[in-house]
N, C-alpha and C positions, 0 to 999 in steps of 0.2 A: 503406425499407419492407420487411417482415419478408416472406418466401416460405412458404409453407405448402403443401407437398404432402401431402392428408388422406387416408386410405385407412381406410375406414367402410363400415358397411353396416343394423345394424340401429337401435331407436329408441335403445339407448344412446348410441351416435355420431353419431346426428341430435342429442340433445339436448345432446351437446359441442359439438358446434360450431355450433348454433344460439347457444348461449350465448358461445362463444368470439367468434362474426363483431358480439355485442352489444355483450362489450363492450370490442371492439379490433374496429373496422369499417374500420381503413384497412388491415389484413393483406392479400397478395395471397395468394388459397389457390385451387388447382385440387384437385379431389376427386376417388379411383377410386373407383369401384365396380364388387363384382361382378354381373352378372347374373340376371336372373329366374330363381329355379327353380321346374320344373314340379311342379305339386301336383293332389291331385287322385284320384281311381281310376283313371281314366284319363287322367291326368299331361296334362290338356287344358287347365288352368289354370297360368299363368304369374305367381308370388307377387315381387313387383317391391318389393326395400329401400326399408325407411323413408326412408332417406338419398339415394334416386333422386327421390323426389317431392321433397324438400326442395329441391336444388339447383337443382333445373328450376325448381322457383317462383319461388325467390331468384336466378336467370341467376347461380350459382357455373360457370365455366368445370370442365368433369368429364372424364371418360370410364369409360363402361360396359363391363366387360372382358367378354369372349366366355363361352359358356355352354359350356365346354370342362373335364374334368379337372386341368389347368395354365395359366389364364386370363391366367398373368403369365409365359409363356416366351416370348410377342415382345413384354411389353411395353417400351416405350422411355417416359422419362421427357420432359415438354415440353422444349421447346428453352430456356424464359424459366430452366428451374431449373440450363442451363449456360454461363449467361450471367454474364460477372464482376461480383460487386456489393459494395460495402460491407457488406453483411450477406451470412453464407452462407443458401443455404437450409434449411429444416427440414424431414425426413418424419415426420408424426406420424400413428399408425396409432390406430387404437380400434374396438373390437371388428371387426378385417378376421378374413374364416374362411379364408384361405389363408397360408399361407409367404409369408414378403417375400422374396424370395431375395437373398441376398445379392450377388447382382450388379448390385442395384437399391440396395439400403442405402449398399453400400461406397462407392456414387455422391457419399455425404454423406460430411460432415467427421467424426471418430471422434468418438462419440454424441452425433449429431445426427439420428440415427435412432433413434425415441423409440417408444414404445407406454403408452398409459394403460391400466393395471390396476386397476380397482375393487376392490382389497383388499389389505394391508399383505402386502407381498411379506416372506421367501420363505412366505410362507402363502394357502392357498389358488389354487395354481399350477393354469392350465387356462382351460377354454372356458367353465365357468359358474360365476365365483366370486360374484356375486350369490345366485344361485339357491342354493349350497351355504351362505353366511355367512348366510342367513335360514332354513335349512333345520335348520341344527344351533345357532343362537340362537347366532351369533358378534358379538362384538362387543369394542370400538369397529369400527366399518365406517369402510372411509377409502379411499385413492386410491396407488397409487403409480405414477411417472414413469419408465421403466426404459429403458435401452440396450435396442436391438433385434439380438439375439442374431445371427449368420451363420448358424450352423450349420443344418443344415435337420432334423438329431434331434430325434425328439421329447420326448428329456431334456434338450433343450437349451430348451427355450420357456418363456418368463417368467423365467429365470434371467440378464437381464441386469445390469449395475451399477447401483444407484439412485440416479438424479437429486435426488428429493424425494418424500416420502413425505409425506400429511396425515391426521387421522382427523376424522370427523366428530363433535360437542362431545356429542349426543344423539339417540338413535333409538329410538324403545320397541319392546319385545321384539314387540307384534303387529301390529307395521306390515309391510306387501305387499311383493312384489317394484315394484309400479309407484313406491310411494315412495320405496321405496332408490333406484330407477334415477335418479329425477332430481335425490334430494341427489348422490346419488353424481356425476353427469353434470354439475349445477351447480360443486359442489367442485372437478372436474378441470378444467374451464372457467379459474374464479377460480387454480387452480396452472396451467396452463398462460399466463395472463396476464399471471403474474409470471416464468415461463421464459422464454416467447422472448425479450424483449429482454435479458433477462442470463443467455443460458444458458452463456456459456462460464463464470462465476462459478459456478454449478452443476454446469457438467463437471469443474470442478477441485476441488471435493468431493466426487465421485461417487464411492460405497461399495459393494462388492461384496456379495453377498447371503451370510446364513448358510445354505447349503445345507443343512446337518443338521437345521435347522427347518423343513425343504420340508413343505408339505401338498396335497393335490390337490384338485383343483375339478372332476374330469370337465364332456364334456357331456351333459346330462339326454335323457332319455325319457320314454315311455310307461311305460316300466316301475318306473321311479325313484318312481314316484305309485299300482303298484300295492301296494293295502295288502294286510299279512300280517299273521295272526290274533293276532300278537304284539306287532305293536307298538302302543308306550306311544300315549297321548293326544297328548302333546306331543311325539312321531314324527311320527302326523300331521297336525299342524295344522302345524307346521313346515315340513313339505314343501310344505302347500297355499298358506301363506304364500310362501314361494319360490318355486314350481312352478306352479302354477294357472294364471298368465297363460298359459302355453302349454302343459300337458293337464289336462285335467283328474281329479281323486281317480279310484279306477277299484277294483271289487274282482272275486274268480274266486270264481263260485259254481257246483259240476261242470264245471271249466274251461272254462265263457263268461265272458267277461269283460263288466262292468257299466261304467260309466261312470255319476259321481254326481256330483248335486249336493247340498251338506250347507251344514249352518249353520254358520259359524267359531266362534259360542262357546256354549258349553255347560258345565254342572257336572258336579258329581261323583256318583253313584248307590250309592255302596256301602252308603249305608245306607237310603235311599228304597225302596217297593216300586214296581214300575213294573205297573201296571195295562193289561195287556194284555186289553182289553176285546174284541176280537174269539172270546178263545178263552176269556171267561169266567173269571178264573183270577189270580191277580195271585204274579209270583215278586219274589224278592230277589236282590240279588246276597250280602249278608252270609248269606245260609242254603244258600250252595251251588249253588245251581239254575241260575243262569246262567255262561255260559262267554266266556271273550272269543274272538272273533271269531265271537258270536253274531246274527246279525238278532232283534231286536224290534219288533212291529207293533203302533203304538199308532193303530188305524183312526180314533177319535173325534178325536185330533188332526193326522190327516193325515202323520204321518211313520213313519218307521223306525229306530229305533234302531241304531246299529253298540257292540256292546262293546268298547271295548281291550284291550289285554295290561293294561292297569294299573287294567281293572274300570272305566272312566270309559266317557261315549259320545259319539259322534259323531252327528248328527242328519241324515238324508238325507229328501229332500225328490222328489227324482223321481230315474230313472233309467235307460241308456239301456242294450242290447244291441248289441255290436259285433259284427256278423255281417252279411255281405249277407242282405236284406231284415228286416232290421230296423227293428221299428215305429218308430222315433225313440225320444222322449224320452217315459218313462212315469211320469206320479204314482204316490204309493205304493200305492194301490188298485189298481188293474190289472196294476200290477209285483207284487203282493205273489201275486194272483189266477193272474197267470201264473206266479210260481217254484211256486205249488200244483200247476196244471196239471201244469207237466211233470216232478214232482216222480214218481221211477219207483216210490216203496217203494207196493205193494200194499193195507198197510193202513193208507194216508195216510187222517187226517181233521182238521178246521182245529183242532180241541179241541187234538190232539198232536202239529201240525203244526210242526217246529223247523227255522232255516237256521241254516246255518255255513260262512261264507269259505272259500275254501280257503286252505291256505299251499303254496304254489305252489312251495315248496323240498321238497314232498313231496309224494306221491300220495295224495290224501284223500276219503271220503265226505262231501257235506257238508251231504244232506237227507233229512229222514227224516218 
């Protein structure tokens, strides 16, 4: 019986191995995890991994590592994984947010210390290759199996020797980050269930990475979602498609920042007039009049127009200010009522009233 030491933490790696224990249920696997972290204003809230509920429900024998800077510098591995057996054991990591250290890996036979990567290595290296391969419409989207590197550099991560690599057969360009996760999460399931029992078959083909095709995957922010008065359409809905599960679209009007919520699909307006019925008035974008990373305030149907860099819009629906005492979440009539308000230019009137994003890569006015 195969040994399985898991080291997980979010829904990606809950859904690997919910899928792995399905379907190879006679695997022995103990799982780490890291610890709660505090969240919160006043860091009073304790945000507890998908993969902690999991195992508690399912009695997966675990350990939850301390809520420490270096959570794995006493850790010691169970006794069962140094215990002599016809099979060696396996570490297989997927999405862990710490260092393995290698004085934990080296533990294992030379690469039997594995890490699943949701994207065809060397591309897309880093902590959020989902989030990036739906953000920039990459595709085929697939899975790769890779040696778990010693080094503790951080030029050193993801750049292990690859076990197996799979792509997934179809994925359309406007599907979410929730869907990627669990083809992607199913996929490494179904490859890792043809690995362990014949991995040293796999170790003895295992191919080193072309380094010079390295690409990066950073991990995402708040900031990764704030939009700039330049970018295309398909900048950002890309990102929302990727990114959204965890912040949402966000824009800087007089440096507050907004937080939005918008329709995902929408057409193209360049040659439409868009009837701003509030100010009486109806412009074009084909006649010049509108600018991208303009607001338009179409009151009679309840939303807000966003202009692109590429003259297309984005459709916001309400909106929030991120600022201590901020009202929450504003539909567009009260949000529109309030960027009037405290709009400072003297001879503001709704007739001539205009907003514009700022880009936040410079210093800009953005209401008049």
């Amino acid at each position: 019986m195969a040994r399985i030491l898991f080291f997980g933490s979010d829904t990606f790696s809950t859904l690997v191995l919910d899928q792995l224990i399905r379907l190879n249920p006679a695997l022995a696997i103990h799982s780490v995890i890291p610890g709660g972290v505090k969240t919160g204003r006043s860091l009073r809230n304790i945000h507890t991994p998908a993969l902690q509920a999991f195992v508690e429900k399912n009695n997966i024998p675990h350990l939850t590592l301390p809520r420490t800077t270096d959570p794995l510098k006493d850790y010691r591995i169970p006794d069962e994984f140094n215990t002599p057996s016809d099979e060696d054991p396996i570490l297989i990591s997927a999405s862990f947010p710490y260092w393995i250290p290698g004085s934990i890996s080296r533990l294992f036979k030379p690469l039997k210390a594995i890490n699943v990567h949701p994207s065809i290595l060397p591309l897309y290296r880093g902590a959020a290759p989902i989030q990036w391969q739906l953000a920039h419409y990459h595709r085929p989207l697939g899975v790769s199996i890779q040696a778990l590197n010693h080094s503790s550099l951080a030029s050193s991560f993801d750049t292990g020797k690859i076990l197996v690599q799979k792509t997934l057969d179809h994925f359309p360009l406007g599907s979410d980050y929730e869907k990627a996760e669990i083809k992607l999460a199913n996929l490494s399931a179904e490859m890792l269930t043809e690995l362990i029992p014949n991995i040293n078959t796999y170790i003895d083909k295992a191919n080193d990475q072309d380094h010079s095709k390295a690409t990066y995957a950073p991990k995402i922010s708040a900031q990764d979602l704030l939009i700039q008065p330049t970018w295309t359409y398909a900048e950002i809905m890309g990102r929302y498609l990727g990114m959204n599960h965890h912040y949402p679209p966000s824009i800087s009007i007089n440096s507050e920042i907004y937080q939005l919520t918008i329709d995902k699909i929408t057409s193209t307006i360049i040659d439409r007039p868009i009837n701003l019925t509030n100010h009486n008035r109806t412009r074009t974008l084909h006649e010049g009049q509108i600018t991208p990373g303009e607001l338009l305030y179409e009151k009679k149907l309840k939303r807000v127009l966003l202009v692109t860099g590429d003259k297309r819009v984005v459709l916001i629906r309400a909106a929030k200010v991120m600022k201590p005492g901020g009202k929450g979440w504003l539909t567009v009539d009260p949000w529109w009522d309030r960027l009037f308000n405290i709009s400072k230019n003297p001879y503001k009137s709704l007739k001539t009233f205009r907003v514009f994003i700022d880009d936040t890569t410079t210093t800009t006015t953005t209401t008049s």
